[in-house]
RODO-2510 file (C-alpha; in nm, 4 decimals, decimal comma):
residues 350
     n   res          X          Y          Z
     1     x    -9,4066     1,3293   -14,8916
     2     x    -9,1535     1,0734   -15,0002
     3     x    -9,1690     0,9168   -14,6291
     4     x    -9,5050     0,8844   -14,6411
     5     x    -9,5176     0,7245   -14,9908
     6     x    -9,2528     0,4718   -14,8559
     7     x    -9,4648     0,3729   -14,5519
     8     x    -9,7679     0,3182   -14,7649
     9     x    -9,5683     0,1040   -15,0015
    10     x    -9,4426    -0,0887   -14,6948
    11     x    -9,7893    -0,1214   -14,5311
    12     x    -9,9280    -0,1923   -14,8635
    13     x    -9,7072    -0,4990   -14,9313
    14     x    -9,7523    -0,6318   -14,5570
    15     x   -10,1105    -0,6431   -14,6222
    16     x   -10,0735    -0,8302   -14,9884
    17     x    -9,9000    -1,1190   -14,8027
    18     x   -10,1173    -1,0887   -14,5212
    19     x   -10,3808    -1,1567   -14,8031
    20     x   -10,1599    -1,3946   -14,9594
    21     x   -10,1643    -1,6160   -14,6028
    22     x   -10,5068    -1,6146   -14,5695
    23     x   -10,5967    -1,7311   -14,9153
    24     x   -10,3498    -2,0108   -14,8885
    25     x   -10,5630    -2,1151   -14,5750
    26     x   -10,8830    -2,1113   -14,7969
    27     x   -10,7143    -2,2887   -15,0362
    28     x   -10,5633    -2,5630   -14,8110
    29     x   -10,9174    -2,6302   -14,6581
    30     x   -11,0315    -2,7013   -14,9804
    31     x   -10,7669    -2,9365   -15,1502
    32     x   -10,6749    -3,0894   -14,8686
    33     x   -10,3328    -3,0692   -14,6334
    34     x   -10,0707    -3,2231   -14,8665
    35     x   -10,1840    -2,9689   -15,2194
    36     x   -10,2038    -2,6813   -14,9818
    37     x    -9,8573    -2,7701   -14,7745
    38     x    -9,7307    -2,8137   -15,1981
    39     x    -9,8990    -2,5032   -15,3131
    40     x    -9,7374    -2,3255   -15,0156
    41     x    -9,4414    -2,4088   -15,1032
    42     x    -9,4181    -2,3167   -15,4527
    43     x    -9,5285    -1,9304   -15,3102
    44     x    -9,2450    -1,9661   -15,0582
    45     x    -8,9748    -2,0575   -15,3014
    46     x    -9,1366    -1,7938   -15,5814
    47     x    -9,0893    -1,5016   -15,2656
    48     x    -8,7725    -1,5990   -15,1814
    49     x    -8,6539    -1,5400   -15,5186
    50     x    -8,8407    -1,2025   -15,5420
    51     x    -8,7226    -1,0673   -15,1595
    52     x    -8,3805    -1,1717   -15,2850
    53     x    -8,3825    -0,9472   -15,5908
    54     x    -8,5810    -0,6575   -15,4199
    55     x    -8,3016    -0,6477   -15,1110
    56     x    -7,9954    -0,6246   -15,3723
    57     x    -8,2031    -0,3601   -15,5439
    58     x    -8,2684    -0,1901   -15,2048
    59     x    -7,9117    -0,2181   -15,1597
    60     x    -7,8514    -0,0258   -15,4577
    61     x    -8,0898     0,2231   -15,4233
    62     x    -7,9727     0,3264   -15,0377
    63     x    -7,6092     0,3346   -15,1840
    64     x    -7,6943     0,5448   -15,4437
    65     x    -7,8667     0,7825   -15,2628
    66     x    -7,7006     0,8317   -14,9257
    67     x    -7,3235     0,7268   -15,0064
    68     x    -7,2200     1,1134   -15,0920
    69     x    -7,3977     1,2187   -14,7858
    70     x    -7,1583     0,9595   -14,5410
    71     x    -6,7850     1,1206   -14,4551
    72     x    -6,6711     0,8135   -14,6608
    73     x    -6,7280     1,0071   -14,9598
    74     x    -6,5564     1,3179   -14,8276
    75     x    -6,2564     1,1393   -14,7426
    76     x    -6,0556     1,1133   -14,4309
    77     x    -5,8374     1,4209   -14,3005
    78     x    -5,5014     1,2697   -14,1793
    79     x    -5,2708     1,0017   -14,3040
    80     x    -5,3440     0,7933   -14,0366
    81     x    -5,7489     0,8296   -14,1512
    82     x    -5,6643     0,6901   -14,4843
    83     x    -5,4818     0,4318   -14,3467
    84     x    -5,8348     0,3262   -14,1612
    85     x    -6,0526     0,4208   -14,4597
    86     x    -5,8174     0,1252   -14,6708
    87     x    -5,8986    -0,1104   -14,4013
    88     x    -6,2421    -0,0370   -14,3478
    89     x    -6,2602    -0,0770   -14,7949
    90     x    -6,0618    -0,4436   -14,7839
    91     x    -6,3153    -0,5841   -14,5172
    92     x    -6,5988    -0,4095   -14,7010
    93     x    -6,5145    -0,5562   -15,0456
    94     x    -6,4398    -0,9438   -14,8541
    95     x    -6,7600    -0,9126   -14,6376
    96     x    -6,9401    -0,8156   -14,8824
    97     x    -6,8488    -1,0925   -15,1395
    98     x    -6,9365    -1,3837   -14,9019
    99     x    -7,2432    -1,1856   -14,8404
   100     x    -7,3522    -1,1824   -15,1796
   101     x    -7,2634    -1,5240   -15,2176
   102     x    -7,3940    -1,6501   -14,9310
   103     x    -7,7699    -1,4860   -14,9842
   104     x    -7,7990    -1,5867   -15,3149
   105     x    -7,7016    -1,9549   -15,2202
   106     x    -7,9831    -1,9460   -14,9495
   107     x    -8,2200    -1,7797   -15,1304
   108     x    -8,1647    -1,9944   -15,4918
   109     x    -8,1586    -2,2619   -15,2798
   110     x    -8,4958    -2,1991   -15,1092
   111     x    -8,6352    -2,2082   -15,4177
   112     x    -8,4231    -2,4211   -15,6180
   113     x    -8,4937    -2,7671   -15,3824
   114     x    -8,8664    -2,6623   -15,2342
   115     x    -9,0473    -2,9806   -15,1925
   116     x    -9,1079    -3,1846   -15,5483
   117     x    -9,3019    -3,5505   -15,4644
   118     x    -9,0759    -3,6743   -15,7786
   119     x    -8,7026    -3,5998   -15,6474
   120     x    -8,5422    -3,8157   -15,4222
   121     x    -8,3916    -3,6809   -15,0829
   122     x    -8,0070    -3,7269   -15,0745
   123     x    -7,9126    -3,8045   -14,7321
   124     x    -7,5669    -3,5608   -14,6577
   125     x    -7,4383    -3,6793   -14,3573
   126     x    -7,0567    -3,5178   -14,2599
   127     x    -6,7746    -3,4375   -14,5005
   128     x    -6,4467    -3,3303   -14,2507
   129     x    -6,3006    -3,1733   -14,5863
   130     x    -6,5650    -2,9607   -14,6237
   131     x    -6,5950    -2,8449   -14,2817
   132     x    -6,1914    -2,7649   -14,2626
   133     x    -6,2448    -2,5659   -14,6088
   134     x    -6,5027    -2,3718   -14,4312
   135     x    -6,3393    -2,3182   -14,0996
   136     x    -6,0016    -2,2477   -14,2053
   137     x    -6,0803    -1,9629   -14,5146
   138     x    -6,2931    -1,7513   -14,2753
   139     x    -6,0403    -1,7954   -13,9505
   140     x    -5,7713    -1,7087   -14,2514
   141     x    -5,9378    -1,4066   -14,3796
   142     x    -6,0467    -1,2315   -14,0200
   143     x    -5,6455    -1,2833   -13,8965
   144     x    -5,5289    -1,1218   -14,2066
   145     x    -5,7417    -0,8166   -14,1403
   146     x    -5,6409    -0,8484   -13,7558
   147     x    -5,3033    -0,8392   -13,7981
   148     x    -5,3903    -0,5174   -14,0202
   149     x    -5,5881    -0,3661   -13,7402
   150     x    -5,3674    -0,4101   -13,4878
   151     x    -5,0356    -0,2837   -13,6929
   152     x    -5,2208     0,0498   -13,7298
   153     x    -5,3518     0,0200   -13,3939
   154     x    -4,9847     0,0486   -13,2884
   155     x    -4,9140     0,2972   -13,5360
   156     x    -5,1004     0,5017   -13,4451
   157     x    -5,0853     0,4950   -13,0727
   158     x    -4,7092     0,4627   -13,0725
   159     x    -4,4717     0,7493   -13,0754
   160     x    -4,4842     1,0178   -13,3206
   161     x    -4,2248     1,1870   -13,5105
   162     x    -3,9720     1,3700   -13,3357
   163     x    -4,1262     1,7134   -13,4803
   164     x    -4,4494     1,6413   -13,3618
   165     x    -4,6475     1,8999   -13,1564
   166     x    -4,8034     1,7964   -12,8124
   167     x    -5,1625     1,8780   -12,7357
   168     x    -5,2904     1,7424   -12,3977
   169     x    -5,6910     1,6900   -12,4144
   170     x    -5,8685     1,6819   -12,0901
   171     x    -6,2449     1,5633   -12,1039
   172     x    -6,4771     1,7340   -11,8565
   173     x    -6,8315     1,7340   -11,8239
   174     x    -6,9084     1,8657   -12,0233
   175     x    -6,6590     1,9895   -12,2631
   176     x    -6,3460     1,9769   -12,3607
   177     x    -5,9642     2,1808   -12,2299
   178     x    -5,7063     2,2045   -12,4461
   179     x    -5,3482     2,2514   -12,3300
   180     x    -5,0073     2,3539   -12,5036
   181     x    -4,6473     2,3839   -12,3736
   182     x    -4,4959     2,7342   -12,3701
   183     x    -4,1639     2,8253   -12,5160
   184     x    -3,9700     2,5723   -12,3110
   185     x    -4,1814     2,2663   -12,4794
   186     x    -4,2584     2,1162   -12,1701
   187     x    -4,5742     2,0493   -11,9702
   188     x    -4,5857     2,2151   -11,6013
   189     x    -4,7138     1,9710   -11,3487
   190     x    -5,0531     1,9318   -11,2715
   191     x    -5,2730     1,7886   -10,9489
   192     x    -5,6614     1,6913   -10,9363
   193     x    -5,6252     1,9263   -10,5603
   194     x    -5,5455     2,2326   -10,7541
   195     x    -5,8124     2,2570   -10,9971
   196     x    -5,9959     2,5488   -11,0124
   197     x    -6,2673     2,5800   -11,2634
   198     x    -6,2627     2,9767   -11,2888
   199     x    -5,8498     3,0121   -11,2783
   200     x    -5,6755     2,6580   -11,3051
   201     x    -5,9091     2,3578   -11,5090
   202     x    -5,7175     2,1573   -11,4869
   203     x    -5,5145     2,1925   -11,1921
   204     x    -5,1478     2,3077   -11,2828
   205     x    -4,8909     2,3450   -10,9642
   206     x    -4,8067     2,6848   -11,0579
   207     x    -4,4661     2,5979   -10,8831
   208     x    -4,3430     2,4339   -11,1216
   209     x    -4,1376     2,7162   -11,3259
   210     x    -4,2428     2,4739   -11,6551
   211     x    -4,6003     2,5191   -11,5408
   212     x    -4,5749     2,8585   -11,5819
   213     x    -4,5455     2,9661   -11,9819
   214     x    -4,8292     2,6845   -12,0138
   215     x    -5,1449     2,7679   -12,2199
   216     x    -5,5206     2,6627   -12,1749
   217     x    -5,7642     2,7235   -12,4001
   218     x    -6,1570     2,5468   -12,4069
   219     x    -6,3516     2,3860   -12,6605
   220     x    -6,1097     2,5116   -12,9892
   221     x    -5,7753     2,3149   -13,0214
   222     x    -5,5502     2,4858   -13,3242
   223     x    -5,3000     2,2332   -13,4929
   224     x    -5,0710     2,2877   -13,8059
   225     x    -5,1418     2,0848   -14,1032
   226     x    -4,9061     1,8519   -14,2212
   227     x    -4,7410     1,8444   -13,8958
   228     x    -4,7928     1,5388   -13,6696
   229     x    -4,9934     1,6247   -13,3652
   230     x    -4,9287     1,4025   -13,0401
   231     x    -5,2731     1,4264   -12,8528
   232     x    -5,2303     1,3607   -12,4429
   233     x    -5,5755     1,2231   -12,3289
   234     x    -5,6994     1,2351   -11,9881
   235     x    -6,0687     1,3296   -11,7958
   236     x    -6,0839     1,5617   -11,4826
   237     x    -6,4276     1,3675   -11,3611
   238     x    -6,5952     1,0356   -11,5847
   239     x    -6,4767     0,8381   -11,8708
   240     x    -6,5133     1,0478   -12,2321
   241     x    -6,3703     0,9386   -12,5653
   242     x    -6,2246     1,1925   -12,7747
   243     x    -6,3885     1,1013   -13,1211
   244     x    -6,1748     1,2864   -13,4450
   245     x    -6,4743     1,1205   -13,6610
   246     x    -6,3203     1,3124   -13,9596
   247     x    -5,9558     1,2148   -13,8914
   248     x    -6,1031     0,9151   -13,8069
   249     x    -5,9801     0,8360   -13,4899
   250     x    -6,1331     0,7585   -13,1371
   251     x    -5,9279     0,7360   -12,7605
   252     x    -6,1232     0,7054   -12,4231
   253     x    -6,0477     0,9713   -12,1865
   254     x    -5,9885     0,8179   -11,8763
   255     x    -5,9114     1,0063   -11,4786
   256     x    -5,5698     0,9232   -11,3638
   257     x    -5,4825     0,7108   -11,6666
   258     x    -5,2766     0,9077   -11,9666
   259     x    -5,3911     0,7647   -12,3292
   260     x    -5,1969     0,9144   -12,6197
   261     x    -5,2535     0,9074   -12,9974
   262     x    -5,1376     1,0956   -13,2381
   263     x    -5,2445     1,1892   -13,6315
   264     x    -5,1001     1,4044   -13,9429
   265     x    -5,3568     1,6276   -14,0871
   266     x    -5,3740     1,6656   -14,4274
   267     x    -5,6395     1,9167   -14,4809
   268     x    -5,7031     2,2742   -14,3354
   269     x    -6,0153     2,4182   -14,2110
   270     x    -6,0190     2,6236   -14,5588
   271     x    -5,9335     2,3665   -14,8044
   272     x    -6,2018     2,1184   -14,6161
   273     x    -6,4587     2,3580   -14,6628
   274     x    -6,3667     2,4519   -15,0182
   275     x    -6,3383     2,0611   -15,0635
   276     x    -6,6695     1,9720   -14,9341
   277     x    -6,8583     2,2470   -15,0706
   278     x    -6,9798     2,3533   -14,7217
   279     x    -6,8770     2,7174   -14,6031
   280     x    -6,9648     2,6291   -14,2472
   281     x    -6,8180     2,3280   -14,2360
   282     x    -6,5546     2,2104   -13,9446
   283     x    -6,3577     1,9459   -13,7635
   284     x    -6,5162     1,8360   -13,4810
   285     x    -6,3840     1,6891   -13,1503
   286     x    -6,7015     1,4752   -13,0091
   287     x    -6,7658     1,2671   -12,7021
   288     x    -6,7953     0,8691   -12,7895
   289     x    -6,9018     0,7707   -12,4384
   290     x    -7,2115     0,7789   -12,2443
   291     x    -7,1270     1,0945   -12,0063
   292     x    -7,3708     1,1866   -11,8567
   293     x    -7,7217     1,4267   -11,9152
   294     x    -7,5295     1,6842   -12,1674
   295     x    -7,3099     1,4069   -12,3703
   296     x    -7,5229     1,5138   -12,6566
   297     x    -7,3795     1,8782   -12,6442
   298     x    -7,0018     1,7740   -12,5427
   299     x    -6,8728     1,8843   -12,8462
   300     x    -6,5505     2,1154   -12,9522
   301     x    -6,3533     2,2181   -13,2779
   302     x    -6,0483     2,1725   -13,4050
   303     x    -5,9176     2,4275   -13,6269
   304     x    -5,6624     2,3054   -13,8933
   305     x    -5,4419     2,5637   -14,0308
   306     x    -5,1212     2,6320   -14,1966
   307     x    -4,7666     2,7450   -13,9422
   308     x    -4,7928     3,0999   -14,0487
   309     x    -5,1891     3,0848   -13,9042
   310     x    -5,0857     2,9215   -13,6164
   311     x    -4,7919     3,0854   -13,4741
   312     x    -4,9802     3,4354   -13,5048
   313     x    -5,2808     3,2918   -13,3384
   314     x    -5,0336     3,1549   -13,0418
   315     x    -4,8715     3,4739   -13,0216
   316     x    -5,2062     3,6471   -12,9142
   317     x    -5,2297     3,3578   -12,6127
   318     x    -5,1523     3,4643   -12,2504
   319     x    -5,0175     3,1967   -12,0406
   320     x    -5,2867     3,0905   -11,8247
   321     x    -5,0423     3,1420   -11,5208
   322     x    -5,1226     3,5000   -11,5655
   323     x    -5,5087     3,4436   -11,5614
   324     x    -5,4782     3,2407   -11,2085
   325     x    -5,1864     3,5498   -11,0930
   326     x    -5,2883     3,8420   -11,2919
   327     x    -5,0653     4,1059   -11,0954
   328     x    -4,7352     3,8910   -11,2541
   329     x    -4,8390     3,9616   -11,5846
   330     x    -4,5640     4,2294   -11,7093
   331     x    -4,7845     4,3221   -12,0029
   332     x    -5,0651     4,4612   -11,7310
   333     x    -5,1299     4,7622   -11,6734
   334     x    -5,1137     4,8412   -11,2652
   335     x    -5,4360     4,9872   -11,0794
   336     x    -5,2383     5,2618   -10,9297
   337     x    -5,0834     5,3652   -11,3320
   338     x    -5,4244     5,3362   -11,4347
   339     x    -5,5842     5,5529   -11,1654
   340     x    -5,2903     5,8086   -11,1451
   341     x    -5,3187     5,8555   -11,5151
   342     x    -5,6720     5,8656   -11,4971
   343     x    -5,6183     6,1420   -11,2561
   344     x    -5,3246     6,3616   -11,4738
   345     x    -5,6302     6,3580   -11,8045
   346     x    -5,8480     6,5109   -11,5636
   347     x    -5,6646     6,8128   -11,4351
   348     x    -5,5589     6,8646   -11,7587
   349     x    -5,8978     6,9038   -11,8902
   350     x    -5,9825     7,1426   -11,6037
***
């Protein structure tokens, strides 16, 4: 109902200035050109004044009322978030203050110095001083938040901690693998040739004894909060971008070219929901780049939890070198137990 009130309002004040025009044509035709092109402008200059104080109330109103709906309100989830959320506040408040400045200087203006037969035109030819004053504050202002940027940028693309755990991300369409060292901490080889999508994703050389304690898992990555998590970013087919909108970070995921980034969650899964007031709520790991048909679905989760969580979750993993070899898993059960016990219950029965 609201939208529909909204559009009326908006159609209704298109048609008072289309009235508006029209009159003003009437009205020229019968003064004459010079007290219509006056009268015209004394409507212009009274509408600038008025659009200028309905768009800062608009302003206002859209803050108000969708703010605590934006993830700006909730907060980022890592360190390295609130690092971005401070710079994305700085050029926010500075933007913002030329803006305001700046509209109400065109719009006061507009209406301030609309045409008056009794003032005298001051002819304003070049002033050097003034142009340097307005070059050099805005080329001042937009280094100082560059050099910001890009001391982050390096931040957070540099190298982590020495404690920090290693994820490695691969992008496919269209979805998302997730891969973790074993007990030796280091990641087994891997070749595009060998991928397999039912036993090997992502194509480990199952050779490679470090290869071999390796575990996959799909669309849910587990990390440790307040641990630093080293994320390994690569794509198996297109270009994807691995979007942590909550952490907020973002890293294009790009075949045969490794791009790392890493980020210190703050936040569980639990405390996130508890903090947003949303039961259902979760991390998500989205694509940021044009895919393909199912982009729009290329979505995963990350599940933020504390070490106690996470190693008993990691202890129910299987190395996914057992999934491609299953008859080298020493936890399985052979065919030839299983059928020769099935064979001993049913003589004893008879």
């Amino acid at each position: 109902m609201s939208l529909y009130l909204s559009v009326a309002i908006i159609v209704l004040i298109f048609v008072v200035i289309f009235q508006i025009a029209k009159a003003s044509e009437y009205v020229s035709i019968l003064k004459g050109e010079e007290a219509s092109r006056q009268q015209n402008n004394k409507i212009n200059g009274f509408l600038m004044v008025a659009f200028l104080v309905l768009g800062f109330i608009g302003i206002y109103v859209c803050n108000k009322a969708y703010y605590g709906k934006t993830q700006l309100a909730q907060g980022a989830a890592s360190i390295q978030g609130e690092k971005v959320d401070q710079m994305l506040f700085v050029t926010l408040i500075i933007t913002g203050i030329v803006f305001v400045i700046t509209q109400v200087l065109l719009f006061w203006f507009a209406y301030k110095y609309q045409e008056d037969k009794n003032r005298k035109v001051f002819f304003f030819a070049h002033s050097t001083k003034l142009e340097l004053i307005w070059t050099a504050i805005p080329a001042i202002a937009l280094t100082v938040l560059v050099v910001f940027g890009l001391r982050n940028w390096f931040f957070f693309t540099g190298e982590p901690p020495k404690n920090a755990m290693v994820v490695e991300v691969t992008g496919k369409q269209f979805g998302w693998i997730f891969r973790y060292p074993g007990k030796d901490a280091v990641f087994g080889k891997k070749y595009y040739k060998n991928i397999d999508p039912a036993t090997n994703s992502v194509g480990i050389i199952w050779d490679d004894t470090y290869a071999q304690d390796d575990i996959l898992t799909e669309q849910t990555m587990y990390v440790v909060k307040g641990t630093p998590i080293k994320l390994i970013i690569g794509s198996r087919d297109v270009i994807h971008d691995v979007g942590l909108t909550h952490f907020r970070l973002k890293m294009d995921a790009v075949p045969g070219i490794p791009t790392t980034m890493w980020f210190t969650p703050i936040y569980t899964t639990k405390e996130m929901r508890e903090k947003t007031g949303n039961p259902n709520f979760s991390y998500e790991i989205s694509c940021d780049q044009m895919c393909g048909n199912g982009h729009y679905s290329m979505k995963g989760v990350i599940e933020v939890v504390d070490q106690e969580e996470y190693d008993l979750w990691m202890a129910k993993q299987k190395p996914q070198y057992f999934t491609a070899f299953p008859e080298k898993d020493p936890t399985a059960v052979p065919v030839a137990a299983k059928a020769d016990s099935t064979a001993k219950a049913t003589t004893a029965k008879m």
